[in-house]
C-alpha positions as MATLAB code, in Angstrom:
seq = 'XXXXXXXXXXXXXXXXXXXXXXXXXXXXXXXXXXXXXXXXXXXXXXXXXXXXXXXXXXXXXXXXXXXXXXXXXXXXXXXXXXXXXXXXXXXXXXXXXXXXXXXXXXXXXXXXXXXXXXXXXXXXXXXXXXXXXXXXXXXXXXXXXXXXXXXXXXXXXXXXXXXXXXXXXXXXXXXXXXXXXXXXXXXXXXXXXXXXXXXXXXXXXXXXXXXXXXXXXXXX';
ca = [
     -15.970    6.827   -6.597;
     -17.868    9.121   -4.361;
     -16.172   10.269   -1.149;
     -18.581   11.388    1.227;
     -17.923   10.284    4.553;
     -14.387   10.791    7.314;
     -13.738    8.631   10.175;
     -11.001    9.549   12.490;
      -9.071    8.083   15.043;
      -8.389    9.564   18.241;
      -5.309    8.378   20.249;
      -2.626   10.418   18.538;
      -4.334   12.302   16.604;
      -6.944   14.193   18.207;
      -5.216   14.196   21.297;
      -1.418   13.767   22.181;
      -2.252   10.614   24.232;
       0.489    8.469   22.872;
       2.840    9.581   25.605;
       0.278    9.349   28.275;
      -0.389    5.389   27.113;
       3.540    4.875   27.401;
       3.751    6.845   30.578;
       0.594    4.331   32.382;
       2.221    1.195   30.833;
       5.908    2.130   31.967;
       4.524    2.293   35.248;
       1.859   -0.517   35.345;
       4.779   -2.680   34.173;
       7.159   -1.524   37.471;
       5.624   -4.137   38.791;
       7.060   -6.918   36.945;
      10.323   -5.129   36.757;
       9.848   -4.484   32.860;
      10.789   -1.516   31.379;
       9.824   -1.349   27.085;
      12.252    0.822   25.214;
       9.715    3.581   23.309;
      10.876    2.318   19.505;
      10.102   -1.262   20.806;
       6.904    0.185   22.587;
       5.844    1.998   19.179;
       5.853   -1.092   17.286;
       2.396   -2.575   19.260;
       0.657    1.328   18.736;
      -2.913    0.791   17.723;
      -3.492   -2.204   19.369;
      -6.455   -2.484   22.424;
      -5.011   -2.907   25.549;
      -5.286   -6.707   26.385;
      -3.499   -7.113   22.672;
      -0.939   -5.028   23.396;
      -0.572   -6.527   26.865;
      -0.327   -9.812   25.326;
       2.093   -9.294   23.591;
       4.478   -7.871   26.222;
       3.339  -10.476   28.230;
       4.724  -13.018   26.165;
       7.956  -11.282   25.176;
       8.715  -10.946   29.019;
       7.598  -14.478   30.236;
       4.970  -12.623   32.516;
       1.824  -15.248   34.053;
      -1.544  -13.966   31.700;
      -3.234  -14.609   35.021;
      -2.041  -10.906   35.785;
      -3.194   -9.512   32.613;
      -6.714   -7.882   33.643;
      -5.803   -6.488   36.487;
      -3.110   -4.886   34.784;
      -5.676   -3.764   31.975;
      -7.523   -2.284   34.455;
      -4.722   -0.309   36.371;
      -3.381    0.880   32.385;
      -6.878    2.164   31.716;
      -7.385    4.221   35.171;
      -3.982    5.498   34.974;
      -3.969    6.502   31.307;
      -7.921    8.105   31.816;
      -6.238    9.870   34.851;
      -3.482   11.688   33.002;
      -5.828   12.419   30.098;
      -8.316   14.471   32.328;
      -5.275   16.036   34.020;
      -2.855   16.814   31.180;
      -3.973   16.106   27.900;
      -4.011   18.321   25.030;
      -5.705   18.395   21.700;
      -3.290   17.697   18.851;
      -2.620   20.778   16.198;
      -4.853   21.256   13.403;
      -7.965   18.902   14.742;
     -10.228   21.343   14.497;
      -9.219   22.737   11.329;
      -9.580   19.424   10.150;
     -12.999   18.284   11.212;
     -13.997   21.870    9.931;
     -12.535   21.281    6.183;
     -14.445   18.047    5.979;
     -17.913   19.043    7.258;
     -17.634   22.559    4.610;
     -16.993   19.538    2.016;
     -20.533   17.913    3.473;
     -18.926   14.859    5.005;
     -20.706   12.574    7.218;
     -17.946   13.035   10.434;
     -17.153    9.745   12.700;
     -14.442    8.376   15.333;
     -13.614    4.849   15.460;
     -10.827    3.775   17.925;
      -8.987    0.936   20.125;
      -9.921    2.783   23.041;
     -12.794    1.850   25.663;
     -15.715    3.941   25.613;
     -14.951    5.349   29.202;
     -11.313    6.254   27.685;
     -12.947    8.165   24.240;
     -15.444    9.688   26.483;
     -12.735   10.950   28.530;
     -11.050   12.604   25.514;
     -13.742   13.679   24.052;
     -14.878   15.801   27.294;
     -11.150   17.060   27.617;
     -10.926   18.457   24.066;
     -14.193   19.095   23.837;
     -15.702   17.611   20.443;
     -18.166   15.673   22.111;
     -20.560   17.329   19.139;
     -17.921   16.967   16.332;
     -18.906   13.255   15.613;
     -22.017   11.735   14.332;
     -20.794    8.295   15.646;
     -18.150    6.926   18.172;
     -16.894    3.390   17.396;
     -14.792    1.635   19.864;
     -13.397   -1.942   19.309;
     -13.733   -2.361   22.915;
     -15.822   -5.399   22.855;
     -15.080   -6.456   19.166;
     -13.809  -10.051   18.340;
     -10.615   -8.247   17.011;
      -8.942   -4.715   16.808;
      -6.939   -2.804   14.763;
      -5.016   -3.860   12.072;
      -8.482   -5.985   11.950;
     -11.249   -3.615   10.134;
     -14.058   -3.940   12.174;
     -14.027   -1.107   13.916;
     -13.873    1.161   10.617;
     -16.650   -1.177    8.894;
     -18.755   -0.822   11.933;
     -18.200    2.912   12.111;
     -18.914    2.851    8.341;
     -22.168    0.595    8.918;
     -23.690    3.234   11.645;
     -22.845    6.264    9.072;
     -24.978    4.720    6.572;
     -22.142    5.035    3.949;
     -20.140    2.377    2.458;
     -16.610    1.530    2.887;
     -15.864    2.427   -0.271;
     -16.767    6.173    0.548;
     -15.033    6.330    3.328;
     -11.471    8.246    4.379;
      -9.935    6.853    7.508;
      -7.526    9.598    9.099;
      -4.726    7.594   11.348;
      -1.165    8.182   12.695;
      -0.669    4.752   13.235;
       0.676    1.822   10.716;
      -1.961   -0.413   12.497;
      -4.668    1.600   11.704;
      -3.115    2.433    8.157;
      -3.284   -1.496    7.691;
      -7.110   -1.475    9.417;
      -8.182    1.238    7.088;
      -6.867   -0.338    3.965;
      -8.000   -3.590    5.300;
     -11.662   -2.051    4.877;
     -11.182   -0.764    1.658;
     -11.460    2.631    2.793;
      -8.956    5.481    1.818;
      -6.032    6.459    4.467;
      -4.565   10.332    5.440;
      -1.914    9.323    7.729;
      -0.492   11.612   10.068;
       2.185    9.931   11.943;
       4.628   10.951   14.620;
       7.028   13.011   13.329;
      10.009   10.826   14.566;
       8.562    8.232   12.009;
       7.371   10.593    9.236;
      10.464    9.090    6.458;
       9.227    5.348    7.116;
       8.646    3.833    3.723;
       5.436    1.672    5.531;
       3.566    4.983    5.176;
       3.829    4.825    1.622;
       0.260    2.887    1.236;
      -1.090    5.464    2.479;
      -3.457    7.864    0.063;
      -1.989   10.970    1.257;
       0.548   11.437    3.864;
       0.878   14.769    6.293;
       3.123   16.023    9.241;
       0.073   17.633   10.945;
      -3.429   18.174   10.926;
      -2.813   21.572   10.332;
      -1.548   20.868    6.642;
      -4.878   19.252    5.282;
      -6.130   22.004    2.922;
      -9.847   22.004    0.994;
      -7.938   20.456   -2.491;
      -7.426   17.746   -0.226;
      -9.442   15.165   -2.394;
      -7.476   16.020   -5.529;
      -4.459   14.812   -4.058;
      -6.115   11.214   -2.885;
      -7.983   10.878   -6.013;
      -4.712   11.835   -8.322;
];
């Protein structure tokens, strides 16, 4: 097996977004006097917006006739707080750097919108880092679904099979392996010790820990 091309996610681990996405949701949801716990809130991580609204939806008896507008008002709040506060997770560059000195063909593939990713991208500044942006935006499904990797995969030129998926999240863990693709998951420390990580091909507390052996370790 050749290894020759990386596709990363973004919310979580390029950027430390996940708190922002709780922060807009906490308060979209005011107005339906809900209020999710974050361990319950953790569990729909990785999922689009309208899939993770959904589901909420759902669990709180809440008319779906109020869903897009409350899409809408989650994705102008969350952009909002990303251009104002957000910060670029530890180790991303360090990263990206390790696998284009290894000659990796470099893309991003998230749940995000496009307006969202370009948002991050212009606040971290790696606008140049990837050689294609994926967003399941207007897919049939999203994460744990594939298609957003295979798509990613599909503009790269490379096949699945070539391909390492970084994540932090067990949705796109289950998306990556879904594809056939390999998995570095980085996931919030507060979940590091979960055995669901385990399928993972290599597991790290931060960016900052992937070293240039790095393939040695997922092809072991």
């Amino acid at each position: 097996m050749i290894l020759n091309t990386v596709i990363f996610d973004m919310d979580g681990l390029l950027i430390d977004s996940e708190p922002l996405w709780y922060e807009a949701a906490q308060e979209s949801l005011k107005q339906f006097n809900v209020h999710i716990e974050e361990e319950a809130y953790n569990t729909t991580t990785g999922l689009r917006t309208p899939e993770f609204l959904q589901h909420w939806f759902n669990v709180f008896d809440i008319d779906i006739m109020h869903l897009s507008a409350t899409e809408v008002d989650i994705l102008n709040r969350v952009t909002q707080k990303i251009t104002s506060k957000g910060s670029m997770m530890d180790g991303v560059e360090n990263a990206i750097k390790i696998f284009a000195d290894a000659g990796f063909k470099i893309g991003l593939a998230s749940s995000s919108p496009y307006s969202v990713i370009d948002a991050v991208l212009e606040k971290i500044q790696l606008k140049n880092s990837f050689t294609v942006v994926s967003s399941a935006e207007h897919l049939a499904y999203g994460k744990p679904h594939p298609q957003v990797f295979l798509d990613c995969a599909a503009a790269l030129n490379s096949e699945p099979t070539s391909c390492i998926c970084v994540e932090d999240s067990f949705n796109g863990l289950i998306a990556a392996k879904a594809a056939k693709m390999k998995c570095i998951i980085v996931p919030h420390p507060s979940q590091y010790e979960m055995d669901r990580w385990n399928i993972a091909d290599l597991k790290l507390k931060s960016l900052r820990d992937l070293e240039h052996g790095f393939l040695n370790k997922i092809l072991k």
